[in-house]
C-alpha positions as CSV (number, residue, x, y, z in Angstrom):
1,X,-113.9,-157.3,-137.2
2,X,-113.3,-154.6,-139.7
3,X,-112.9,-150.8,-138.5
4,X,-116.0,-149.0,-138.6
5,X,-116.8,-146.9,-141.6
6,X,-117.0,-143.3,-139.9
7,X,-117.0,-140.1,-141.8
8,X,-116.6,-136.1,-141.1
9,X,-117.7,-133.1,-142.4
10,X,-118.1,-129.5,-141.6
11,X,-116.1,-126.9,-139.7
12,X,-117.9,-126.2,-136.3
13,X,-116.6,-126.9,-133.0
14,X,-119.4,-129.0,-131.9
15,X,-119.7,-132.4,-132.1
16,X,-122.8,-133.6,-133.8
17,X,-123.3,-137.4,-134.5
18,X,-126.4,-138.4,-136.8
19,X,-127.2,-141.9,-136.9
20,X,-130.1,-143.1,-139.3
21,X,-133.0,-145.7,-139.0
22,X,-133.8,-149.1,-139.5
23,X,-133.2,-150.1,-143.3
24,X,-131.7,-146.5,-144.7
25,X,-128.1,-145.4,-144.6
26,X,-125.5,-141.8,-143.6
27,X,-126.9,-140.9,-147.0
28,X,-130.4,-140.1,-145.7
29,X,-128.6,-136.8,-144.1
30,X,-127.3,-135.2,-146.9
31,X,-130.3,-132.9,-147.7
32,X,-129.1,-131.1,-144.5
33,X,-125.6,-130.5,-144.9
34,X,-125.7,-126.8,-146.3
35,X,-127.0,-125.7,-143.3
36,X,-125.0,-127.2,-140.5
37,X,-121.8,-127.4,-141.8
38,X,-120.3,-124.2,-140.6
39,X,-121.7,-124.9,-137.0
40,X,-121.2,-128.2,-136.0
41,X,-118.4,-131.1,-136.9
42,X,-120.6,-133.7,-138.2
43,X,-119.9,-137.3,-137.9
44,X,-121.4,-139.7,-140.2
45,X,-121.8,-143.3,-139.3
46,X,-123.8,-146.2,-141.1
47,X,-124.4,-148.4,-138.5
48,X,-123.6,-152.0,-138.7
49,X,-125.2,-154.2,-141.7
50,X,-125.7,-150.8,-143.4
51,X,-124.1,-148.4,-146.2
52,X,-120.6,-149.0,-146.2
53,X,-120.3,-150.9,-143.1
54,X,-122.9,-153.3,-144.3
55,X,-120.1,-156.5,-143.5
56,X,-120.3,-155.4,-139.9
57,X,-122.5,-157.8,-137.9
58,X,-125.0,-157.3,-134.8
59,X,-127.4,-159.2,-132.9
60,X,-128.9,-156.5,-130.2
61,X,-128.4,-153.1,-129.0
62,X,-125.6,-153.3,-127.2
63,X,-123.2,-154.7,-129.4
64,X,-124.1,-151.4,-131.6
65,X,-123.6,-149.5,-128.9
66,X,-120.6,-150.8,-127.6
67,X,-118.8,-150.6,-131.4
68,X,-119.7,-147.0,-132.1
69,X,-119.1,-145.3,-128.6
70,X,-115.5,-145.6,-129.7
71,X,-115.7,-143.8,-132.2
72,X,-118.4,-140.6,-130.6
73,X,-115.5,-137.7,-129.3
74,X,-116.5,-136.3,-125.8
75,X,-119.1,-133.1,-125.8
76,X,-121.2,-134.4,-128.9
77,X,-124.8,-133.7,-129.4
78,X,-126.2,-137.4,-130.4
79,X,-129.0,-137.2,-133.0
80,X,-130.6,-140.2,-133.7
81,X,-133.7,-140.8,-136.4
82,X,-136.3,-143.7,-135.5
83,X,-134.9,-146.6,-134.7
84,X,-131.4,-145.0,-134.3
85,X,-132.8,-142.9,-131.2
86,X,-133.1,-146.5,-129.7
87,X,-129.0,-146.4,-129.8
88,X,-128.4,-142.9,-129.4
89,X,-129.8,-143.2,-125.9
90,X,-128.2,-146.2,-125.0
91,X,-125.4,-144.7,-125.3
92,X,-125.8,-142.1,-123.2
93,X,-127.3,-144.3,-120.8
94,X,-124.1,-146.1,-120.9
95,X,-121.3,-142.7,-121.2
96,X,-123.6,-140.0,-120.3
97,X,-119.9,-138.1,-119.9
98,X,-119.1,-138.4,-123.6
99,X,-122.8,-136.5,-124.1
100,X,-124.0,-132.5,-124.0
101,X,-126.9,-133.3,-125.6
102,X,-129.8,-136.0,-127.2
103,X,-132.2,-135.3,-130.3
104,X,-134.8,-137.7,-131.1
105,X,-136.0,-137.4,-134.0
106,X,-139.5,-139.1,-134.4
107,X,-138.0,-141.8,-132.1
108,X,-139.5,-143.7,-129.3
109,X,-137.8,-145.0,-126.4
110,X,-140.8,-147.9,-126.9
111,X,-141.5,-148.5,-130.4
112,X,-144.5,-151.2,-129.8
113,X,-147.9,-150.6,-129.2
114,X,-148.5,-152.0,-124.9
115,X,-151.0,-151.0,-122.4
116,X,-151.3,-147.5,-122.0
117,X,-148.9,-147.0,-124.3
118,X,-149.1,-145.3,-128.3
119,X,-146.9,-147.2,-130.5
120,X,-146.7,-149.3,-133.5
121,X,-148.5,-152.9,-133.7
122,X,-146.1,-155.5,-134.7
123,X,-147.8,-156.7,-137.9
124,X,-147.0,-153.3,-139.2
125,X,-143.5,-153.1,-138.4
126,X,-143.2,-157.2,-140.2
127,X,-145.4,-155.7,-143.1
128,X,-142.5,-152.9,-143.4
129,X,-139.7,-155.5,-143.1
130,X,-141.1,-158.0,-145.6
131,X,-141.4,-154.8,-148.6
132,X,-137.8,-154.3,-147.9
133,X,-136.6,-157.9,-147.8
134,X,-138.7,-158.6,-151.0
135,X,-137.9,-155.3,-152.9
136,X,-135.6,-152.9,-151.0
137,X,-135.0,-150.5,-153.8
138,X,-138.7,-149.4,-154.3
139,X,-139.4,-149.5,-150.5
140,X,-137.0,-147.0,-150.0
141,X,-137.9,-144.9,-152.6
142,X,-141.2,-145.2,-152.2
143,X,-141.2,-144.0,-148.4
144,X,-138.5,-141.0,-149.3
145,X,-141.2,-140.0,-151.7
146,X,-143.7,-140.0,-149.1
147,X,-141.8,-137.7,-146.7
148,X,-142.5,-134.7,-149.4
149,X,-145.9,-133.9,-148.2
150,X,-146.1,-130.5,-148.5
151,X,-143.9,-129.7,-152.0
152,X,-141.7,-127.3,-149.5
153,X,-138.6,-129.4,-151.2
154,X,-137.7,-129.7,-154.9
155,X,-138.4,-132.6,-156.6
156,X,-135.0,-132.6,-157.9
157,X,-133.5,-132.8,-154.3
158,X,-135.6,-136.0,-153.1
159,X,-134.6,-137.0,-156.4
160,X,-131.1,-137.3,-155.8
161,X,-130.9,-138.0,-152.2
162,X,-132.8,-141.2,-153.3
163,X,-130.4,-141.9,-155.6
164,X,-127.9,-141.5,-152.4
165,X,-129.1,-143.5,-150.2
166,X,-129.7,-146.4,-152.6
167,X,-126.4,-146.1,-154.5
168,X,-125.1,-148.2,-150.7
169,X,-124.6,-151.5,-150.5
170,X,-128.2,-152.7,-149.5
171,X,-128.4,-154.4,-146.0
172,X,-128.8,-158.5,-145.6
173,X,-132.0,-159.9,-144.8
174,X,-130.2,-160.8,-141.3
175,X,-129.4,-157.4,-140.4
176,X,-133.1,-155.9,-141.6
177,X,-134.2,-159.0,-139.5
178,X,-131.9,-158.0,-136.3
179,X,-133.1,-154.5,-137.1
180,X,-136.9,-155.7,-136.2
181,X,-135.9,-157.6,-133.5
182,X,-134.5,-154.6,-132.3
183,X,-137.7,-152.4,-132.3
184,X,-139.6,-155.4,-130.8
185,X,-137.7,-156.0,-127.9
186,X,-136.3,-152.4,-126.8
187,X,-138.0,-151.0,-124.1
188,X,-136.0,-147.7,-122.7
189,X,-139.1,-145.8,-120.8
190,X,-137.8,-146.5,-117.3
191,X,-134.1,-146.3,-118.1
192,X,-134.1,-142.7,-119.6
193,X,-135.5,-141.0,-116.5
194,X,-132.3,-141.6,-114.9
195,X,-130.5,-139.5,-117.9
196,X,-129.7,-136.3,-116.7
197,X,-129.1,-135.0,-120.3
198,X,-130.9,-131.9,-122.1
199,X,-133.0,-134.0,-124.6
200,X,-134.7,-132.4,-127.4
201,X,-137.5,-134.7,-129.1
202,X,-139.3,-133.5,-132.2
203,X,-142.0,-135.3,-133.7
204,X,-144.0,-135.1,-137.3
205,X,-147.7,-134.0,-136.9
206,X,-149.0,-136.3,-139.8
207,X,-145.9,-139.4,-138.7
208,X,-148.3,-142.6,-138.3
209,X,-145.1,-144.7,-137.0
210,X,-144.8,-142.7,-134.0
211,X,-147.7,-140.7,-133.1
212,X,-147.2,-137.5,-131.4
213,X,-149.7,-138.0,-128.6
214,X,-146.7,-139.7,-127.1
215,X,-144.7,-136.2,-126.6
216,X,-147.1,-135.0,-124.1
217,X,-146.3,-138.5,-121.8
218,X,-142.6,-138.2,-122.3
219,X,-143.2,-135.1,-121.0
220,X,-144.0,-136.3,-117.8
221,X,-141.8,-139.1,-117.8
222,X,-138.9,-136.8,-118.7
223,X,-139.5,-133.1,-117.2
224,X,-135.6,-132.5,-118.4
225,X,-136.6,-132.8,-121.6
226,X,-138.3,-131.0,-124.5
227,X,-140.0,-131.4,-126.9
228,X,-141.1,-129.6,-131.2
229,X,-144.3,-131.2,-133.0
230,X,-143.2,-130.0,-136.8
231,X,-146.1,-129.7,-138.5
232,X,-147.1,-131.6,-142.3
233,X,-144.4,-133.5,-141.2
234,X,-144.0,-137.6,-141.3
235,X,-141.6,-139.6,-140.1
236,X,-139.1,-137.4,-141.6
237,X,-139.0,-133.9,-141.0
238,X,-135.0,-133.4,-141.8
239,X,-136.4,-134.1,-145.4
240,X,-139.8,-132.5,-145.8
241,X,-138.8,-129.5,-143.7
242,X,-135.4,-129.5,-143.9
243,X,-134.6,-125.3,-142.9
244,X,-137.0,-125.6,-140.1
245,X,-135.5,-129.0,-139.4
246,X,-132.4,-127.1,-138.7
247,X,-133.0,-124.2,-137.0
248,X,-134.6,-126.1,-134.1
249,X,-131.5,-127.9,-134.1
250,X,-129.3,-125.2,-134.0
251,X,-131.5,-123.7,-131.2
252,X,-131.1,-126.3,-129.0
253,X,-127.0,-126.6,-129.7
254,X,-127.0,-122.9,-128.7
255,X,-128.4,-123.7,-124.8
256,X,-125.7,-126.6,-124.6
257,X,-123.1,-126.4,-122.2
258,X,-119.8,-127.4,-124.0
259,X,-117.6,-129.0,-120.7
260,X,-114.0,-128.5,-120.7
């Protein structure tokens, strides 16, 4: 297997890993570097069949898991968008000791609609997968455009982070494929009450993917956790609201306790 594509930036002492969603890039991030930089020490990771790592194979979560946890330095904050807060909690499920801290960012630890349970019907998730096997260029585009719902980003910037994120190799239909079986299959609810982790969970008000009723039962399920509704958001506040964004991260860094 070939090494892991993994890149840093920034000058902070804390450890901040962001790992993107299902069909995007490490390029989706970029709109927030200016403003964490000088704080954290941010690693960049596509994940496998993605960006520049889009050679690297997987099949389920663990294998994902399993390659990038050597990779994550002890006392990071994981951050993981959509489907990659799937694998950031796995893998502090698996070396909660490597961890200070979780961010979800409109992430569900059950992505599919079930009894009792808010989530996403499956035809909607295939619908998703089928734009991007058919035309991946204006699927991405298309939803990066969406995320600008209330103008409080310049044109210019959505602009050229499109031009980012697309600029990567584009993923294989097998990996956008293992991506959705991904989403189907994982079911974390029970396994994340056992994390003894701060997590922070933050959650667009207008995001139709993962609908914000389900903060208030993840506050039950996980009374160690927290959790920020932005508001006019989607399903990606780091781009619509991107200074808000980050000073609810930087909050919640601040209450972290860095171990020695």
């Amino acid at each position: 297997m070939h090494k892991l594509h993994w890149n840093k930036i920034g000058t902070g002492k804390i450890h901040l890993v962001l790992i993107h969603g299902w069909g995007f890039n490490s390029k989706i991030w970029n709109m927030l570097f200016s403003k964490l930089h000088k704080n954290f020490k941010i690693h960049l990771v596509d994940l496998p069949g993605f960006g520049k790592n889009y050679d690297l194979k997987f099949t389920n979560l663990k294998d994902i898991v399993q390659l990038l946890e050597k990779y994550i330095p002890n006392n990071s904050i994981l951050l993981g968008w959509s489907m990659g807060g799937l694998i950031t909690n796995k893998i502090a499920l698996y070396y909660p000791k490597k961890i200070i801290g979780l961010i979800n960012v409109t992430s569900s630890p059950c992505f599919i609609t079930r009894p009792n349970w808010p989530g996403i019907p499956k035809y909607q998730l295939l619908k998703f997968y089928y734009q991007l096997t058919e035309n991946y260029q204006e699927t991405i585009s298309n939803f990066i455009k969406m995320q600008n719902i209330n103008s409080k980003c310049l044109n210019q910037e959505i602009h050229t982070l499109k031009n980012l994120v697309l600029s990567q190799p584009k993923p294989t239909i097998s990996t956008l494929k293992n991506g959705l079986e991904l989403l189907y299959s994982s079911d974390l609810r029970k396994e994340m009450t056992t994390l003894n982790i701060p997590i922070l969970r933050i959650y667009g008000s207008l995001d139709t993917l993962v609908p914000k009723k389900i903060a208030e039962i993840l506050d039950q399920q996980l009374p160690k956790s927290q959790h920020k509704i932005m508001n006019q958001c989607a399903h990606a506040p780091f781009i619509s609201n991107k200074y808000e964004f980050c000073s609810i991260i930087l909050k919640f860094s601040q209450n972290l306790h860095i171990l020695k």
